[in-house]
C-alpha positions as a Markdown table, in Angstrom:
| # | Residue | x | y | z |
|---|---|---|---|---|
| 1 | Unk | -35.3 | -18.9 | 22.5 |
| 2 | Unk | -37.4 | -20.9 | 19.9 |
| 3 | Unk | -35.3 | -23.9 | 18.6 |
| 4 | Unk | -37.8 | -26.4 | 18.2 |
| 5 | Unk | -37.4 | -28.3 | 15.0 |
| 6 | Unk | -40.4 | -29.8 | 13.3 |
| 7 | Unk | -40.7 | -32.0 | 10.1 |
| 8 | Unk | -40.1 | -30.1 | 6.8 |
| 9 | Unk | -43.6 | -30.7 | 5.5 |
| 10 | Unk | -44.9 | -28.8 | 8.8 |
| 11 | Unk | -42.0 | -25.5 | 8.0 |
| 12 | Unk | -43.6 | -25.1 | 4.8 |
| 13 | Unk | -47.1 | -24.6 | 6.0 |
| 14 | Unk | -46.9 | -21.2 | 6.5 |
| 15 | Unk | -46.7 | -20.7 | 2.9 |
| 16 | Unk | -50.0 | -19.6 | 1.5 |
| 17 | Unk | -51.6 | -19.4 | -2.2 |
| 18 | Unk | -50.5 | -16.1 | -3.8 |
| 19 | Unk | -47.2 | -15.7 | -1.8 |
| 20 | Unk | -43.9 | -14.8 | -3.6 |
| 21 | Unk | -41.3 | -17.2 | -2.0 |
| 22 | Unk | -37.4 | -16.9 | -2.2 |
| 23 | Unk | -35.2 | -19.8 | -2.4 |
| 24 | Unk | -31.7 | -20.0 | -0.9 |
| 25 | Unk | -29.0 | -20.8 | -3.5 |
| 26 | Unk | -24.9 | -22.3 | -4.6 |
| 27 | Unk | -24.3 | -24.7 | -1.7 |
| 28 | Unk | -27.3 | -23.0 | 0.2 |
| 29 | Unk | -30.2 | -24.7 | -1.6 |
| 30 | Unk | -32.2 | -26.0 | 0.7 |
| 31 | Unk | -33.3 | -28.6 | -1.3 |
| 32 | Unk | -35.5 | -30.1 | 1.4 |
| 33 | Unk | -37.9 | -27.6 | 2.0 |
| 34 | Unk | -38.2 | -26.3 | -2.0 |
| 35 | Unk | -39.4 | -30.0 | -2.4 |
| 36 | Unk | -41.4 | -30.4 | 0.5 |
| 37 | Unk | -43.1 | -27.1 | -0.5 |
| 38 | Unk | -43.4 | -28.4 | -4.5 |
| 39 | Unk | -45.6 | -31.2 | -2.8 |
| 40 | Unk | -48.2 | -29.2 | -1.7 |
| 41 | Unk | -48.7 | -28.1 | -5.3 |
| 42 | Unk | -52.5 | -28.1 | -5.4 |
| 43 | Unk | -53.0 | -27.4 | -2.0 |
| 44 | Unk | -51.7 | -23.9 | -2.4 |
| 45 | Unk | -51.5 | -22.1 | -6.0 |
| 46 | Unk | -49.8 | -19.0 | -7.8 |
| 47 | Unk | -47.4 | -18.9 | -5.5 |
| 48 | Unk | -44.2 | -17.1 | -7.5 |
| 49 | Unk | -40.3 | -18.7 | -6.2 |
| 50 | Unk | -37.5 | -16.4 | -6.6 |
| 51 | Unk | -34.0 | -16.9 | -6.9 |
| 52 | Unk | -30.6 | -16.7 | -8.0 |
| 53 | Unk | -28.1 | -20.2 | -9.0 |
| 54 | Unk | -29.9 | -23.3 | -7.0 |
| 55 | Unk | -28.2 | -26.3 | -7.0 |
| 56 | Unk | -28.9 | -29.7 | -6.4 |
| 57 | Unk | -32.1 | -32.1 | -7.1 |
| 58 | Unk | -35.3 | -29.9 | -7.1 |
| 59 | Unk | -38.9 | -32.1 | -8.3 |
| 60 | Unk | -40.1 | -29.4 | -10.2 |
| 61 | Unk | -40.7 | -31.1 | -13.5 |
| 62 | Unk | -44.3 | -32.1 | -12.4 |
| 63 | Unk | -47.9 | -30.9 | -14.1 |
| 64 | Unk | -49.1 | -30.1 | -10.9 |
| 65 | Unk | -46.3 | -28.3 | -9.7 |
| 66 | Unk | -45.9 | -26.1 | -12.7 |
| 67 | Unk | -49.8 | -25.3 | -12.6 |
| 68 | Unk | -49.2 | -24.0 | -8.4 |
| 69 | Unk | -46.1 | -22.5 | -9.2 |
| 70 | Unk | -44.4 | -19.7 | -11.1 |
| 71 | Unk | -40.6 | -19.4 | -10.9 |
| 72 | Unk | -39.4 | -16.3 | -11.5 |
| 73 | Unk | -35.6 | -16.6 | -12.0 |
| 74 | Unk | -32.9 | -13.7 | -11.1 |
| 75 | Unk | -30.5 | -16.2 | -12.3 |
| 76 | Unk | -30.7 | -19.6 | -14.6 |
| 77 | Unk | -28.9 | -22.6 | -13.2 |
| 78 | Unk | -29.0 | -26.2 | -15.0 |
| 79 | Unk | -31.6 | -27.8 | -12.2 |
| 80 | Unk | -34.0 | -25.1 | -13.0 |
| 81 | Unk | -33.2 | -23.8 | -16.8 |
| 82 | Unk | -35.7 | -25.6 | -18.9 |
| 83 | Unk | -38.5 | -23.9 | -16.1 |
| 84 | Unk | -37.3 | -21.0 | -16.1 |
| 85 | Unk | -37.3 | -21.3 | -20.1 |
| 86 | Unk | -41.0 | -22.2 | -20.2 |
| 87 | Unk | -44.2 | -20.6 | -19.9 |
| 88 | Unk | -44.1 | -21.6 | -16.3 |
| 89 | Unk | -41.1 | -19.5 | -15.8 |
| 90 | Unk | -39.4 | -16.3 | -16.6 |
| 91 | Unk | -36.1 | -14.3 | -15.9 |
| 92 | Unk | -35.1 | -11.3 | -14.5 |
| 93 | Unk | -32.1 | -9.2 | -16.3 |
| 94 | Unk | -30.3 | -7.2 | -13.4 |
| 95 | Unk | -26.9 | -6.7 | -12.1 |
| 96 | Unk | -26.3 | -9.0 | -8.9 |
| 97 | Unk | -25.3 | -5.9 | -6.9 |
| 98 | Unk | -29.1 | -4.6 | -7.5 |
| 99 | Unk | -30.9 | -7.5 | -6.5 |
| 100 | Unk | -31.1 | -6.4 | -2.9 |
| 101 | Unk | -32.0 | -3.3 | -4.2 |
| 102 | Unk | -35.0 | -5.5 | -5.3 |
| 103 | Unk | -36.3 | -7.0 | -2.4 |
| 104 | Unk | -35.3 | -3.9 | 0.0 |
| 105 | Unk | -37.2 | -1.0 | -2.2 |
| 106 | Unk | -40.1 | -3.0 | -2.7 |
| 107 | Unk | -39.8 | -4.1 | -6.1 |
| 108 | Unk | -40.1 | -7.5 | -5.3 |
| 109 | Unk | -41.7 | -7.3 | -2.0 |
| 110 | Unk | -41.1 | -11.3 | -0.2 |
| 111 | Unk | -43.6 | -13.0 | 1.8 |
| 112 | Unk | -41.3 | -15.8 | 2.6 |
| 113 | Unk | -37.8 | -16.8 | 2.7 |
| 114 | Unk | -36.1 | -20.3 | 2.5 |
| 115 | Unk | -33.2 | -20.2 | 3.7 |
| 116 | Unk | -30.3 | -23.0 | 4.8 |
| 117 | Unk | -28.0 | -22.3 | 7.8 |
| 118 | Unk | -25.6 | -23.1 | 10.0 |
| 119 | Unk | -26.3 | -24.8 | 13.6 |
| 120 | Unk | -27.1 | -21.8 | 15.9 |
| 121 | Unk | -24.2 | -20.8 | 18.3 |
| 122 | Unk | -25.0 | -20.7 | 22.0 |
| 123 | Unk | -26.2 | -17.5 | 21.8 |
| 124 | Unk | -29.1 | -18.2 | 19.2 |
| 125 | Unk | -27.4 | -17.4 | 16.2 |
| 126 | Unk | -27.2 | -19.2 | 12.7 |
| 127 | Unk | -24.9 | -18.1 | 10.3 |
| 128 | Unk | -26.3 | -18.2 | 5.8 |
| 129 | Unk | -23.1 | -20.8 | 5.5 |
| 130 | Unk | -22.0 | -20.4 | 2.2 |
| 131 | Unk | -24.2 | -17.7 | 0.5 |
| 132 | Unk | -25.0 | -14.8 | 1.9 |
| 133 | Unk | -24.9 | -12.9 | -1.5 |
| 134 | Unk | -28.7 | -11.4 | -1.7 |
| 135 | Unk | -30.1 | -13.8 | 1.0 |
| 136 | Unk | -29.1 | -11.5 | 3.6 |
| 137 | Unk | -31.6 | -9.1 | 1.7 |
| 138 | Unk | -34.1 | -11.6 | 1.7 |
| 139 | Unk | -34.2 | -12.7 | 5.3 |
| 140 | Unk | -34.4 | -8.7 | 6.1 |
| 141 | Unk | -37.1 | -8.2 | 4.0 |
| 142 | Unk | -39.6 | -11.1 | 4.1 |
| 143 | Unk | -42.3 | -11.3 | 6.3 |
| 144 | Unk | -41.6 | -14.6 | 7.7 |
| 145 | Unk | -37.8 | -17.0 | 8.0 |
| 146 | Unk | -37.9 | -21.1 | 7.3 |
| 147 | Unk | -34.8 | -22.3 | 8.1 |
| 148 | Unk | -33.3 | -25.9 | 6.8 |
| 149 | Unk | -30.4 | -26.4 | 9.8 |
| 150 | Unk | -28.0 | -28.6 | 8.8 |
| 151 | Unk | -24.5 | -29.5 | 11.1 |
| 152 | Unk | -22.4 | -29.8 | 7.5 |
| 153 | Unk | -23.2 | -25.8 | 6.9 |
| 154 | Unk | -20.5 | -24.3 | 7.6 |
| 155 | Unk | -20.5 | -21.5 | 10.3 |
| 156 | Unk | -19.0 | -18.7 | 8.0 |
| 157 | Unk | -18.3 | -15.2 | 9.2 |
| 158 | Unk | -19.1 | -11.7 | 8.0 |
| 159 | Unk | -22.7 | -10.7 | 7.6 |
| 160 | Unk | -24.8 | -13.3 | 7.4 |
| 161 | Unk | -25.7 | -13.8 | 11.1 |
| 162 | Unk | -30.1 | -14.6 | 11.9 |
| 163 | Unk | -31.1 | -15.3 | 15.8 |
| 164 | Unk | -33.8 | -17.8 | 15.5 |
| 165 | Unk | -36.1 | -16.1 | 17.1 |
| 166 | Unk | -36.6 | -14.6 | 13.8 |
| 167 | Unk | -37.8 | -17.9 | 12.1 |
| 168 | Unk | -41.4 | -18.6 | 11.6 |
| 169 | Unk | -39.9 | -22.8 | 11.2 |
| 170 | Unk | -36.8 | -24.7 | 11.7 |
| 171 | Unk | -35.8 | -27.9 | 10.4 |
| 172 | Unk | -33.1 | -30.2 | 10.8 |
| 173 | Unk | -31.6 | -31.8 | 8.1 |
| 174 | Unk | -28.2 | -33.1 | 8.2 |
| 175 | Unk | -27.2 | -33.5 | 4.2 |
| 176 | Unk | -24.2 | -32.9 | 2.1 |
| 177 | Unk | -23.8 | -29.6 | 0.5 |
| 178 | Unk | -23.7 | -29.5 | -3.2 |
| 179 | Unk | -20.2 | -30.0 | -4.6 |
| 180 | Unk | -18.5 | -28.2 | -7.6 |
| 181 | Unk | -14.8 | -29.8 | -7.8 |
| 182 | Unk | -12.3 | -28.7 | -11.2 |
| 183 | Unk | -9.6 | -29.6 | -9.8 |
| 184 | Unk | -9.2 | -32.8 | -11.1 |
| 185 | Unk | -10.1 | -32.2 | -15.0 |
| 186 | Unk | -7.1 | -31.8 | -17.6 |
| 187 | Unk | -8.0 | -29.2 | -20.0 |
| 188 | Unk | -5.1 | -28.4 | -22.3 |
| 189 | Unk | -7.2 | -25.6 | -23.7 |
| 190 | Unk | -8.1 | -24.0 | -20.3 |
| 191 | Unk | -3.9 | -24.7 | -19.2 |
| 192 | Unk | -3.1 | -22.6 | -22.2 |
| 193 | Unk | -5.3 | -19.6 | -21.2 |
| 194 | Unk | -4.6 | -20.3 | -17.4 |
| 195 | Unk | -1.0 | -19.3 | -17.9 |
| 196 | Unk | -2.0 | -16.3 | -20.5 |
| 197 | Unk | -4.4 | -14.6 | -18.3 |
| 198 | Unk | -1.8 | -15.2 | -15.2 |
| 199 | Unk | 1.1 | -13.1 | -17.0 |
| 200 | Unk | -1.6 | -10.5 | -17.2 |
| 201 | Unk | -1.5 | -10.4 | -13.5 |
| 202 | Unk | 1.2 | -8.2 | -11.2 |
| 203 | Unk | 2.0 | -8.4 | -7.5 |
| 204 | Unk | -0.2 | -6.6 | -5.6 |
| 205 | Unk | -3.3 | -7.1 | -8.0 |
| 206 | Unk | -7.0 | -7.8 | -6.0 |
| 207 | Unk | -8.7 | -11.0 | -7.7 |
| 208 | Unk | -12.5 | -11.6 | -8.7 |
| 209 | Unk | -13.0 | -14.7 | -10.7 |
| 210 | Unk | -15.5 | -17.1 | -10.4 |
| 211 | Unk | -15.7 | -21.3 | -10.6 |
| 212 | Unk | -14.5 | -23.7 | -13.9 |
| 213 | Unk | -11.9 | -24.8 | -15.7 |
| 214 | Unk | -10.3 | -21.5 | -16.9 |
| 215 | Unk | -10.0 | -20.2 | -13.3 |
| 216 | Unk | -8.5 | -22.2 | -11.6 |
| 217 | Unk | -5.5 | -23.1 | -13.9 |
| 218 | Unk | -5.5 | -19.3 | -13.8 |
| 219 | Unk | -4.8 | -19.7 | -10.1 |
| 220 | Unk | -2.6 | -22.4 | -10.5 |
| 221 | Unk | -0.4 | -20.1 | -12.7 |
| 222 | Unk | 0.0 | -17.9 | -9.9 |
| 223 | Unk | 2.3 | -19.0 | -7.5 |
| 224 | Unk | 5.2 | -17.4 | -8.1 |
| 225 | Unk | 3.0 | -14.3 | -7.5 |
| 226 | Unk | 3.7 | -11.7 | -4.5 |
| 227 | Unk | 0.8 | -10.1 | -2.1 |
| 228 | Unk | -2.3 | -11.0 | -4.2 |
| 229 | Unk | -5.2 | -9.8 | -2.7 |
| 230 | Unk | -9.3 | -11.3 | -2.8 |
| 231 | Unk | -12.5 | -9.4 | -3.4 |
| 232 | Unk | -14.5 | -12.1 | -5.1 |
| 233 | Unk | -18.2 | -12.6 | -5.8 |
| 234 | Unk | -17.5 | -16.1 | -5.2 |
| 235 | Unk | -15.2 | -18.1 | -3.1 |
| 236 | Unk | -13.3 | -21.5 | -4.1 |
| 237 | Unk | -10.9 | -24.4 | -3.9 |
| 238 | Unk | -8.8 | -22.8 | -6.1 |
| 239 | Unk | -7.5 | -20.1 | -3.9 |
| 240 | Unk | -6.5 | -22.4 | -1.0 |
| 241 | Unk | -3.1 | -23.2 | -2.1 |
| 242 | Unk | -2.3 | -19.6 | -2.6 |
| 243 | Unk | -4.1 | -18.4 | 0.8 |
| 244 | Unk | -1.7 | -21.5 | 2.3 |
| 245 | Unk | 1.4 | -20.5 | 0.9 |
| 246 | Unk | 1.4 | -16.8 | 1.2 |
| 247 | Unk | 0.6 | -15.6 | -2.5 |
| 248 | Unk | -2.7 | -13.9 | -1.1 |
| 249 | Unk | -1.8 | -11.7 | 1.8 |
| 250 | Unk | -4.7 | -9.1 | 1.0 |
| 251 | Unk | -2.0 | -6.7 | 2.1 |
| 252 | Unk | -2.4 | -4.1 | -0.2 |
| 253 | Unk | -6.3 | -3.8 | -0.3 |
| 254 | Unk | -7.6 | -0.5 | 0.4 |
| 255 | Unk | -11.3 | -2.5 | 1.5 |
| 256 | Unk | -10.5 | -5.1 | 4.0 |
| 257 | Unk | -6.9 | -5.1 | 4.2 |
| 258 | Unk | -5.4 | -8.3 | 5.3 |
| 259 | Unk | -9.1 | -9.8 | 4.7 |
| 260 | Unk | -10.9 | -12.1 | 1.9 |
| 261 | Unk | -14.0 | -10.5 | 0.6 |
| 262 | Unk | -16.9 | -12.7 | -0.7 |
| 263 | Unk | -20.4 | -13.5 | -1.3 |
| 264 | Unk | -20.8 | -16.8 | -1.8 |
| 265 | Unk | -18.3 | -19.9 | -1.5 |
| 266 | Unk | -18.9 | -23.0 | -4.1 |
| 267 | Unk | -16.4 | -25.7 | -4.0 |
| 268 | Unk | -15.5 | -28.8 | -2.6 |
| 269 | Unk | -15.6 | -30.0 | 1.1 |
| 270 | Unk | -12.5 | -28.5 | 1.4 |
| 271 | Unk | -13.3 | -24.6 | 0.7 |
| 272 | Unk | -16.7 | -25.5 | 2.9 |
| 273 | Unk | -14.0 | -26.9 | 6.0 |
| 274 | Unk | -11.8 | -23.6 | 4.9 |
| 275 | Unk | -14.3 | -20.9 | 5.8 |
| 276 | Unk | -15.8 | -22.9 | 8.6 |
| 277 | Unk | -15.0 | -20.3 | 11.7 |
| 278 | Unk | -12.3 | -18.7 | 9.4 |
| 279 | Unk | -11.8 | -15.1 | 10.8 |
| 280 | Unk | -9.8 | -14.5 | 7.0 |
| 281 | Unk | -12.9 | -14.9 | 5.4 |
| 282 | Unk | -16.0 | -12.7 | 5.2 |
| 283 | Unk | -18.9 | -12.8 | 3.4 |
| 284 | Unk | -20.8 | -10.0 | 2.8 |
| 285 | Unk | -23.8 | -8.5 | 0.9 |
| 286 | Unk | -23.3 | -8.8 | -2.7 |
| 287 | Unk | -25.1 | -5.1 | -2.6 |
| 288 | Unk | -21.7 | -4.2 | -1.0 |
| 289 | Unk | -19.1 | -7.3 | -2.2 |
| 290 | Unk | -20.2 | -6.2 | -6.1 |
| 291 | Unk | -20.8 | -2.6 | -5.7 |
| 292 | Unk | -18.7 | -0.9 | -8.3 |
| 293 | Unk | -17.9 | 1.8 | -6.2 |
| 294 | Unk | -16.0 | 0.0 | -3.9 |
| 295 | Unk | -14.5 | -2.8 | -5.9 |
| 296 | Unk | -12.8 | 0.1 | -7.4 |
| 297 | Unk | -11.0 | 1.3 | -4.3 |
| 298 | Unk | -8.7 | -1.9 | -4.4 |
| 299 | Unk | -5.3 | -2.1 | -6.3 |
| 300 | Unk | -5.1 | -3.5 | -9.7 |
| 301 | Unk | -8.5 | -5.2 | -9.7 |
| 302 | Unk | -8.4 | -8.3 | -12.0 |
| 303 | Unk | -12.0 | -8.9 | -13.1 |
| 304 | Unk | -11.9 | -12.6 | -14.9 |
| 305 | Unk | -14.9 | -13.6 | -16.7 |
| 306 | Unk | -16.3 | -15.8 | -19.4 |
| 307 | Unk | -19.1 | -15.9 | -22.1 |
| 308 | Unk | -20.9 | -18.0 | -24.7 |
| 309 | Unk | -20.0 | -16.0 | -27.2 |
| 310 | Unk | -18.1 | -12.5 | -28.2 |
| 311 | Unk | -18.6 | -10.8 | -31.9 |
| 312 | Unk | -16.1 | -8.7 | -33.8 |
| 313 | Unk | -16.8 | -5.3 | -32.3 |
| 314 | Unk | -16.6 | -7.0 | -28.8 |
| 315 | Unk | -20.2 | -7.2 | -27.7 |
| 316 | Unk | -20.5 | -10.0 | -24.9 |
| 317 | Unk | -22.8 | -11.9 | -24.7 |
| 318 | Unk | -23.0 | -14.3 | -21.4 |
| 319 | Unk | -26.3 | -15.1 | -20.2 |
| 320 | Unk | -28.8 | -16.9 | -23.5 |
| 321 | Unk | -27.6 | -19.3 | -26.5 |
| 322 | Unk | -30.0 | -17.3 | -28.8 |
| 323 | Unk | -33.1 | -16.5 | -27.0 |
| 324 | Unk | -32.8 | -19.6 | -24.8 |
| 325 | Unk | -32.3 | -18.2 | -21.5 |
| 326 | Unk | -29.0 | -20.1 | -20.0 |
| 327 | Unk | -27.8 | -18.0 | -16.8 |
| 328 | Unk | -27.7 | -14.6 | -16.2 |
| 329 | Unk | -25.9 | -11.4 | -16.2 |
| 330 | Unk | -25.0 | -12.3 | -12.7 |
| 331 | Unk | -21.9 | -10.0 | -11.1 |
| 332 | Unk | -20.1 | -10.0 | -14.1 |
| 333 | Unk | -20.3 | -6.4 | -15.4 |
| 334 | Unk | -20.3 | -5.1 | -11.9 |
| 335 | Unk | -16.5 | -6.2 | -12.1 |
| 336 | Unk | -16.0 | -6.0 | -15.2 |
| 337 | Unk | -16.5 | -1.9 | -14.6 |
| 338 | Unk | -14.8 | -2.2 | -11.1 |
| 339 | Unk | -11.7 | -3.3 | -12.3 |
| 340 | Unk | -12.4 | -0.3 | -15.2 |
| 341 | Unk | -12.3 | 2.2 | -13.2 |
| 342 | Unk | -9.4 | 0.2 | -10.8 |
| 343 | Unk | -5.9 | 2.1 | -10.4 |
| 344 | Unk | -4.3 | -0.4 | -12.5 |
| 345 | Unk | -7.0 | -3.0 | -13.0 |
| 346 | Unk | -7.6 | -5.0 | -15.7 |
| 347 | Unk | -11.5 | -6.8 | -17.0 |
| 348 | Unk | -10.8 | -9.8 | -18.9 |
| 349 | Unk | -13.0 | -12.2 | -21.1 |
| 350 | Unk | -11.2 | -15.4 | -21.1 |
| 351 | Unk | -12.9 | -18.2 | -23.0 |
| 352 | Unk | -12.0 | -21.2 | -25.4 |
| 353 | Unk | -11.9 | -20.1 | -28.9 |
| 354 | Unk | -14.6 | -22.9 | -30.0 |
| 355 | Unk | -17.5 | -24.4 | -28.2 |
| 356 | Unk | -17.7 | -28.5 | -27.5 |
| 357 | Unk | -19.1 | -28.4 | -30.4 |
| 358 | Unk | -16.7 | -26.8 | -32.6 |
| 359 | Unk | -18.6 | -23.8 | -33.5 |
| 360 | Unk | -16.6 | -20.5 | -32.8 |
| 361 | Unk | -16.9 | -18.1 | -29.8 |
| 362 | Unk | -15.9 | -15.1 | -31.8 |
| 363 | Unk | -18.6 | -14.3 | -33.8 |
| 364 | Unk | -19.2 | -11.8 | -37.0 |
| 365 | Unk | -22.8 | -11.0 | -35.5 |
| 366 | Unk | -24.2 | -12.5 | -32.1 |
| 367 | Unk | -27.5 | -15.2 | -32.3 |
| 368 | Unk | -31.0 | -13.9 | -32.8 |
| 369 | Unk | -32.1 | -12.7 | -29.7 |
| 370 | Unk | -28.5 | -13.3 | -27.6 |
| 371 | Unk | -28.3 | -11.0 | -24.5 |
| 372 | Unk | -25.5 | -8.1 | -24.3 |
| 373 | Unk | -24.0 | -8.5 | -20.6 |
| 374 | Unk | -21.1 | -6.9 | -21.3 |
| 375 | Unk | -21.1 | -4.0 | -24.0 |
| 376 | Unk | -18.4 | -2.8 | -26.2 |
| 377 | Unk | -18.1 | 0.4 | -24.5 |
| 378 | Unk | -17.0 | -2.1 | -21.5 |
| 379 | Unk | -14.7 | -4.7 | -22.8 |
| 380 | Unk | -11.4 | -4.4 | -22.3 |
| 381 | Unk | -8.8 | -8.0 | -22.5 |
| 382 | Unk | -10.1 | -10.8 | -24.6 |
| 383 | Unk | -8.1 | -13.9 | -24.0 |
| 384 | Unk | -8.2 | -17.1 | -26.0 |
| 385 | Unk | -6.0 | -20.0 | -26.1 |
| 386 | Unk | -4.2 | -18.5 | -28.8 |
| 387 | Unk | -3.4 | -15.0 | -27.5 |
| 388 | Unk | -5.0 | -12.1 | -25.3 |
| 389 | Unk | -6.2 | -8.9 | -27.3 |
| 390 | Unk | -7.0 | -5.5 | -25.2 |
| 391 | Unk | -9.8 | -3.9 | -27.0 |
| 392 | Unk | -9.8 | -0.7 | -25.0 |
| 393 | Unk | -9.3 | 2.2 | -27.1 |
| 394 | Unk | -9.5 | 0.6 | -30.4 |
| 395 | Unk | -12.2 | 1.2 | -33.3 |
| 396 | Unk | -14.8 | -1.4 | -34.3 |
| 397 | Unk | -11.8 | -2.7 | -37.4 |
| 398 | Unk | -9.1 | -2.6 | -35.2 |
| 399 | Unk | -11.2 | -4.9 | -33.1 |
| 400 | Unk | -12.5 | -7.2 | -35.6 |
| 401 | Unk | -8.8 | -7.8 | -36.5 |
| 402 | Unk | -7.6 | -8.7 | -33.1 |
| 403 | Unk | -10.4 | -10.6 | -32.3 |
| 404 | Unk | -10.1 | -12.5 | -35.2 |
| 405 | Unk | -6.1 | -13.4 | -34.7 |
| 406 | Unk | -7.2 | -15.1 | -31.5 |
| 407 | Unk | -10.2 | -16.6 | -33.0 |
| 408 | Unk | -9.6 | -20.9 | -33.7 |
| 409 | Unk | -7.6 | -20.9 | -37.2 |
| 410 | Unk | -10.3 | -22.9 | -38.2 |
| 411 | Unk | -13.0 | -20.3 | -38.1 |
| 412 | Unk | -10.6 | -17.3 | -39.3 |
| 413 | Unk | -11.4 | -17.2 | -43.0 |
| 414 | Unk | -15.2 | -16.9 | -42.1 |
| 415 | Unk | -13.9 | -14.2 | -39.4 |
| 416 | Unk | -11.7 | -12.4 | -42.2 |
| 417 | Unk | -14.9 | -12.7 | -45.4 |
| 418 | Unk | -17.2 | -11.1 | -42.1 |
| 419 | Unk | -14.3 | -8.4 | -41.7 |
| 420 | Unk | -14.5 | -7.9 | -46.0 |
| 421 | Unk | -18.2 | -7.9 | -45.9 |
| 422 | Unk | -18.1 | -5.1 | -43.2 |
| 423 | Unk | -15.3 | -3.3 | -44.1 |
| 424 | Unk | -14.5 | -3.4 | -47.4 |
| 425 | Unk | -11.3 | -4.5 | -47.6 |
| 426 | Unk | -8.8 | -7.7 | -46.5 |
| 427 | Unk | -7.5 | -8.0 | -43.1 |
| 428 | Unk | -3.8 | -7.8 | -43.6 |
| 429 | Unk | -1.2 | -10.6 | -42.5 |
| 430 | Unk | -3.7 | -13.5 | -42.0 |
């Protein structure tokens, strides 16, 4: 058994000019190696890094980097986005579930992988911590393993499990994982739509929502809830409480009854300490965690997304401000059609009505060049902090008039000359 750690400089050796290299992401960056291989930028070129939200301080921002490297982005986080923006970068539109689908049929064939894992167990085996999402796809797929080892990864359960024998390089760096915390920020706004979205939720429903404000008051709203169950593309602080109190019982899941079902886990300490050995938790391939076909077999699915912006006939658009590329499609039409097609489910779009900024979320036409994640043929609940709207069923008028009575009073006149313009007529009762 091979467990002999070298420096990080040395694990990124085996890297060679014209390789395509994935990066680990969420908590998972391993921040260490991406830099130590950014500083051989010149002595290796057109090598091509792939991957999906990284987090935490990456060099990248450095003329000979971006003349050695190419990042090619399956997802746009903030440490990466202006890159990923420029001509030394680009992005990749596809569903979360079909990256694997990616990197396993050749589309993306990987010469590397970087991932960052858990301590190996006295058998040899590491664990992806908190992400196993489409790493587990990458690890099977590239032609040779670096792995960052760090004690504070958390030894998380399900299938993200690599023997290091399979490692080309192992490293040991004992760091902090990245921290995402919520909890502590009042948002009146976010309260309001919290306990909207929650009344929208029975007993018995399967959750999917992801990280932010809205969320978790959502979760917060939920406690007086009954046999909640967990089938999430991501995994955070905010379920705790209701795991700990007996709200979530995952008893009436038809996939992994009396389990929680994730990809990735982003938090706090706290959710990192939570999974650590849990046998509750599992996480999974996100080719199998956000396959539609199975999110569907679970009761009441309660898909909760957000987006930058929405228009009157209920086009989402979630990923670009305009053409500027900001994150991705990501998972979220994967559950938005799971919960679809989910006895009882419900997709929801909840987002503030205005921006920081003021300017309105509901729009009469989305930006030049603004990406569709979630099309009109797929929206269903729109919730704002001044109502929720279900959209399914209703014609492009009915929509611009529900839309626009949860719209910021502010912006309805503009909403309601769009609605004349398009229409013909007045929207009545505004």
């Amino acid at each position: 058994m091979n467990q002999n750690y070298v420096s990080p400089a040395e694990a990124v050796k085996c890297v060679a000019s014209g390789d395509r290299v994935f990066m680990h992401g969420s908590a998972a960056t391993p921040t260490t190696l991406i830099n130590a291989l950014l500083d051989r930028a010149g002595e290796v070129n057109n090598v091509e890094l792939v991957a999906i939200s990284t987090y935490g301080p990456i060099n990248w921002n450095r003329p000979e980097v971006l003349k050695s490297f190419y990042l090619n982005s399956l997802f746009v986080s903030e440490n990466i986005r202006d890159w990923a923006n420029s001509e030394y970068g680009g992005y990749v539109p596809v569903f979360l579930s079909e990256i694997p689908h990616l990197f396993d049929r050749g589309y993306l064939p990987l010469d590397v992988a970087m991932v960052h894992v858990s301590p190996p167990d006295e058998h040899g085996y590491c664990t992806l911590g908190t992400s196993t999402d489409i790493a587990i796809s990458a690890v099977r797929n590239a032609k040779k393993i670096i792995a960052q080892v760090n004690p504070k990864m958390p030894r998380v359960l399900g299938e993200g499990f690599i023997h290091v024998s399979k490692f080309e390089a192992m490293t040991w760096v004992e760091t902090d994982l990245f921290e995402v915390d919520y909890s502590a920020k009042a948002d009146p706004i976010s309260q309001k739509i919290g306990k909207l979205v929650a009344e929208l939720i029975e007993d018995g429903s399967t959750l999917q929502m992801g990280i932010g404000c809205i969320p978790n008051d959502i979760l917060k709203s939920l406690g007086n809830h009954k046999n909640l169950g967990v089938h999430t593309e991501m995994f955070s602080d905010g379920l705790i409480p209701l795991v700990e109190s007996g709200v979530v019982t995952n008893s009436e899941k038809k996939i992994a009854c009396g389990e929680i079902v994730s990809s990735f886990v982003l938090g706090t300490r706290k959710v990192y300490d939570f999974v650590d050995n849990n046998l509750l938790v599992h996480c999974m391939d996100v080719a199998f965690v956000n396959d539609v076909d199975i999110i569907r077999q679970n009761p009441k699915v309660v898909a909760i997304n957000s987006a930058i912006e929405i228009d009157i006939t209920g086009q989402v658009c979630a990923d670009s401000i305009g053409t500027y590329q900001y994150s991705g499609i990501g998972g979220q039409m994967d559950f938005m059609r799971g919960a679809a097609l989910s006895q009882g489910g419900k997709p929801i779009i909840a987002i503030p009505s205005v921006t920081s900024k003021g300017l309105s979320r509901i729009v009469p036409h989305l930006h030049e060049g603004a990406g569709v994640v979630t099309t009109r043929g797929h929206i269903h609940y729109v919730a704002t902090e001044y109502g929720v709207v279900n959209l399914y069923g209703k014609n492009l008028e009915q929509r611009a008039q529900l839309l626009t009575q949860i719209a910021h009073p502010d912006h309805r006149y503009s909403l309601e000359e769009a609605y004349h313009k398009r229409f013909g007529r007045m929207i009545k009762g505004l």
